[in-house]
ZADO-1210 file (C-alpha; in nm, 4 decimals, padded with zeros to 6 digits):
<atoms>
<atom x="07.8192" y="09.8636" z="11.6013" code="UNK" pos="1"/>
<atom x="08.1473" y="09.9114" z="11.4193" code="UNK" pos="2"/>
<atom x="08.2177" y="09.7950" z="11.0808" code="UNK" pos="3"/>
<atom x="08.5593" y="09.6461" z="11.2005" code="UNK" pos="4"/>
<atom x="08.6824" y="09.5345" z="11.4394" code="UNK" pos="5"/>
<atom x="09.0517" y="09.4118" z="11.5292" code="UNK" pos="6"/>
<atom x="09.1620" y="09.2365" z="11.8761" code="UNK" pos="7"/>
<atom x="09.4528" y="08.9691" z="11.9718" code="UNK" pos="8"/>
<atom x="09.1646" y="08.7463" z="11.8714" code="UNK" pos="9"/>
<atom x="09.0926" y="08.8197" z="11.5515" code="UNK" pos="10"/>
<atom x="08.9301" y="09.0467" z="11.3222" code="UNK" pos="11"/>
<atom x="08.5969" y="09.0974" z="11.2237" code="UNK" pos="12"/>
<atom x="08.3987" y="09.2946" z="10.9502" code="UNK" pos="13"/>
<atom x="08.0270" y="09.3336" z="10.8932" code="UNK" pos="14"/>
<atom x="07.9265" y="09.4358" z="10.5260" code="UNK" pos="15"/>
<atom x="07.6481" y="09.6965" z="10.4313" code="UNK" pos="16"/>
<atom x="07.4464" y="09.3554" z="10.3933" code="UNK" pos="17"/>
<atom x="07.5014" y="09.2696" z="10.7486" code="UNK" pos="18"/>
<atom x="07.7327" y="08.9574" z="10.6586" code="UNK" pos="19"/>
<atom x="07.9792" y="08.9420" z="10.9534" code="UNK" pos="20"/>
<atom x="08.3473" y="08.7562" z="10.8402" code="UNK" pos="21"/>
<atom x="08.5910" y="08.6690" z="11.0834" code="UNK" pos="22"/>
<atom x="08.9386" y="08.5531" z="11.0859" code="UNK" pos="23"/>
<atom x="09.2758" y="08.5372" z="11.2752" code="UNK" pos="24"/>
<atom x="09.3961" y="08.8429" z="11.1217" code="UNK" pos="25"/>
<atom x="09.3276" y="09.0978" z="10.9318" code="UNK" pos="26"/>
<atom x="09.5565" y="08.9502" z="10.5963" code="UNK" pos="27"/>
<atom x="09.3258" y="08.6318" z="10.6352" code="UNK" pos="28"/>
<atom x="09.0136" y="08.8592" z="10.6670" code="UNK" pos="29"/>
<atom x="09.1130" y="09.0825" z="10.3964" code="UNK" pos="30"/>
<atom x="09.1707" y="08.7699" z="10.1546" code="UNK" pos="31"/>
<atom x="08.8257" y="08.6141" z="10.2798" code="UNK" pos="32"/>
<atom x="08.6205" y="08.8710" z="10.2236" code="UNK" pos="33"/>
<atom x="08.7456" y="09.0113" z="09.8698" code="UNK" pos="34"/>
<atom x="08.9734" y="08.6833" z="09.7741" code="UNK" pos="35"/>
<atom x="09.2986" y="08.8893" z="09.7254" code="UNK" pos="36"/>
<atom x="09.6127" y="08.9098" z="09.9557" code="UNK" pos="37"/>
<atom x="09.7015" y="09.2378" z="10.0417" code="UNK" pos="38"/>
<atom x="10.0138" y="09.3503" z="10.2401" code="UNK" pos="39"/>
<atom x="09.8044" y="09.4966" z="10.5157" code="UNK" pos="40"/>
<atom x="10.1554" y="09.5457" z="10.7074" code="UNK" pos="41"/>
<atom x="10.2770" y="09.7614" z="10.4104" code="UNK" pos="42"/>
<atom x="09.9764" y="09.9503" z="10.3144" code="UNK" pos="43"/>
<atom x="09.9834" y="10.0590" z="10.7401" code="UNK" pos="44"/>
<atom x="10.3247" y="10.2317" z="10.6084" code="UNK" pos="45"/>
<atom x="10.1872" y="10.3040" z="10.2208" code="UNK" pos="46"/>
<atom x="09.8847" y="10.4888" z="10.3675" code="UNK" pos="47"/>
<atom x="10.0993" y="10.7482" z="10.5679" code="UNK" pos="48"/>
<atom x="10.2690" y="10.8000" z="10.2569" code="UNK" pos="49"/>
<atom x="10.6096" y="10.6319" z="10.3464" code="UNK" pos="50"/>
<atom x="10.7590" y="10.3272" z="10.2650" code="UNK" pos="51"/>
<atom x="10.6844" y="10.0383" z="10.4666" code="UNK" pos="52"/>
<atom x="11.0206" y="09.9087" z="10.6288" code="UNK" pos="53"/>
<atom x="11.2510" y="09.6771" z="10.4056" code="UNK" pos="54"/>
<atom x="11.4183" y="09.7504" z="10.0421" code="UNK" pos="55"/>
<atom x="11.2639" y="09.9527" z="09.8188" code="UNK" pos="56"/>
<atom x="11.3167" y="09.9420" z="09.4501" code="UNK" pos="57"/>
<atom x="11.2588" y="10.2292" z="09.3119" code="UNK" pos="58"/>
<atom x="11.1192" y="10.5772" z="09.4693" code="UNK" pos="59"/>
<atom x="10.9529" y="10.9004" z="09.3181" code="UNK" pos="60"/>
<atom x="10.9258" y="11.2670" z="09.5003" code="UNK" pos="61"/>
<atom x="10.7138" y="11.5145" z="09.3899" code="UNK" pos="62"/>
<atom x="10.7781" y="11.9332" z="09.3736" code="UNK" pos="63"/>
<atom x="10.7219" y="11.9122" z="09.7343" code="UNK" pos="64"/>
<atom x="10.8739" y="11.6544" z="09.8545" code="UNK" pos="65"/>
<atom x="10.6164" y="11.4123" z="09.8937" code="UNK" pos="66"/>
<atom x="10.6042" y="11.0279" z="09.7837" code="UNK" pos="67"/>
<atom x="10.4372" y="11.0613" z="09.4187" code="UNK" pos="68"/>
<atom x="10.5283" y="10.6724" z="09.3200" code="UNK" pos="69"/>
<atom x="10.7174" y="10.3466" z="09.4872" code="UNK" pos="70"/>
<atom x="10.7919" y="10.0152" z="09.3816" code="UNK" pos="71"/>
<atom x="10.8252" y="09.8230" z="09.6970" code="UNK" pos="72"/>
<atom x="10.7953" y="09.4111" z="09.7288" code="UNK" pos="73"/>
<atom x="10.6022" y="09.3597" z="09.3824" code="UNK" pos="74"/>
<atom x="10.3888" y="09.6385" z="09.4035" code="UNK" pos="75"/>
<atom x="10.3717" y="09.9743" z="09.2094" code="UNK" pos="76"/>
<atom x="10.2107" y="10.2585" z="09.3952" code="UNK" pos="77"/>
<atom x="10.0769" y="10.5629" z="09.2515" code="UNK" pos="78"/>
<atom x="10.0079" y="10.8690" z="09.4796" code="UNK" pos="79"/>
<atom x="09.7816" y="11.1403" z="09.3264" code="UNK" pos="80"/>
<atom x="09.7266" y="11.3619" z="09.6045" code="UNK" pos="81"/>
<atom x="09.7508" y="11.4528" z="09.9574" code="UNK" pos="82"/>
<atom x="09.5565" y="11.6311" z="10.2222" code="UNK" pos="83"/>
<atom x="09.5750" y="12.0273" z="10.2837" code="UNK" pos="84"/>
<atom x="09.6202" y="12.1289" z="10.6160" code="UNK" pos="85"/>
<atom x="09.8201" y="11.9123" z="10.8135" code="UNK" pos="86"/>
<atom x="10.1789" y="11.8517" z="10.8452" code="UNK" pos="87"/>
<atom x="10.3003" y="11.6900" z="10.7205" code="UNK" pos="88"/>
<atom x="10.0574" y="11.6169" z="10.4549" code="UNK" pos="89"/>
<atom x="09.8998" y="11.2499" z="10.4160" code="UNK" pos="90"/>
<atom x="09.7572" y="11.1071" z="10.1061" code="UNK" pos="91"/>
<atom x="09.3861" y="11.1168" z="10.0304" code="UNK" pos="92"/>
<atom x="09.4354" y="10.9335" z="09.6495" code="UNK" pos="93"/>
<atom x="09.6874" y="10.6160" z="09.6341" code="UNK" pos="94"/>
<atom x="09.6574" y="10.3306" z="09.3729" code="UNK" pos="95"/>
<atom x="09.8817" y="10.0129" z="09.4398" code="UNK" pos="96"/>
<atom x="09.8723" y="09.6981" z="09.2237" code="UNK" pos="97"/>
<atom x="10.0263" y="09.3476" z="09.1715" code="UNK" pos="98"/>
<atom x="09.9685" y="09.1279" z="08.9061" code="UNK" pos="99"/>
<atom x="09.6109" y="09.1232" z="08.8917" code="UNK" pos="100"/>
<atom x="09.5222" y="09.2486" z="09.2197" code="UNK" pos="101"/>
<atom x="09.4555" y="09.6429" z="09.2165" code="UNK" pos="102"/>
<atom x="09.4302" y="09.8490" z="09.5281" code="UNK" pos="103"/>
<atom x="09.2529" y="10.1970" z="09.5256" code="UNK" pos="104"/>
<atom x="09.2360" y="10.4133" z="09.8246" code="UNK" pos="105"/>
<atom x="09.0024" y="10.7083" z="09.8663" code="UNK" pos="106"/>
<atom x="09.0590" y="10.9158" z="10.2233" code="UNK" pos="107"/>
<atom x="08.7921" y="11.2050" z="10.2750" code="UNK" pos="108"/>
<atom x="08.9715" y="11.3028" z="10.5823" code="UNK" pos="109"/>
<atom x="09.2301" y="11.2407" z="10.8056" code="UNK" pos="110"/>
<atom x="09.1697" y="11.2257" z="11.1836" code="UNK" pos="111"/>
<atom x="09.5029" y="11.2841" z="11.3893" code="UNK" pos="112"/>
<atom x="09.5393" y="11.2387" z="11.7282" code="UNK" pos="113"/>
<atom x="09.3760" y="11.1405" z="12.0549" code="UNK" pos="114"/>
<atom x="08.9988" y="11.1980" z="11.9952" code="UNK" pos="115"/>
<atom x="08.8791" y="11.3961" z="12.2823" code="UNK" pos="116"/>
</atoms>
């Protein structure tokens, strides 16, 4: 079985534990299951390494040309590195936060693409 799963329905997530949370959507399940709201919307957008769509207030390139910081609806994100290999390049290492709610985001490796 998968750890998550998303439909019209719902969401759903079972924990190492084997605890299965549901909820309308994945905001509600996110806040459920670790009692923070997170802008699942944006991060979709953060995680690519773009901004998510809407004003942004301040922005941050690095030498090559990649997002290396944002400010965007209350939250400050800090990206510290980005895959080798694909183009264009998508972050492994991001760290947003707001207030007292801390995001940190750890990708071992991107998958693009139809899987075969």
């Amino acid at each position: 079985t998968r750890p998550c799963a998303f439909t019209p329905d719902g969401a759903t997530l079972r924990t190492a534990d084997g605890q299965v949370r549901t909820a309308a959507d994945v905001a509600a399940l996110v806040h459920a299951a670790f009692g923070a709201d997170v802008p699942v919307t944006a991060l979709a957008w953060w995680l690519r390494g773009v901004p998510a769509p809407g004003p942004v207030d301040s922005l941050d390139l690095d030498a090559f040309g990649q997002l290396a910081a944002l400010e965007q609806d209350g939250w400050s994100l800090r990206f510290t590195q980005y895959s080798q290999g694909l183009d264009p390049p998508l972050p492994t290492r991001l760290r947003a936060w707001k207030g007292d709610t801390e995001i940190r985001v750890a990708i071992l490796r991107w998958s693009v693409g139809a899987r075969p």
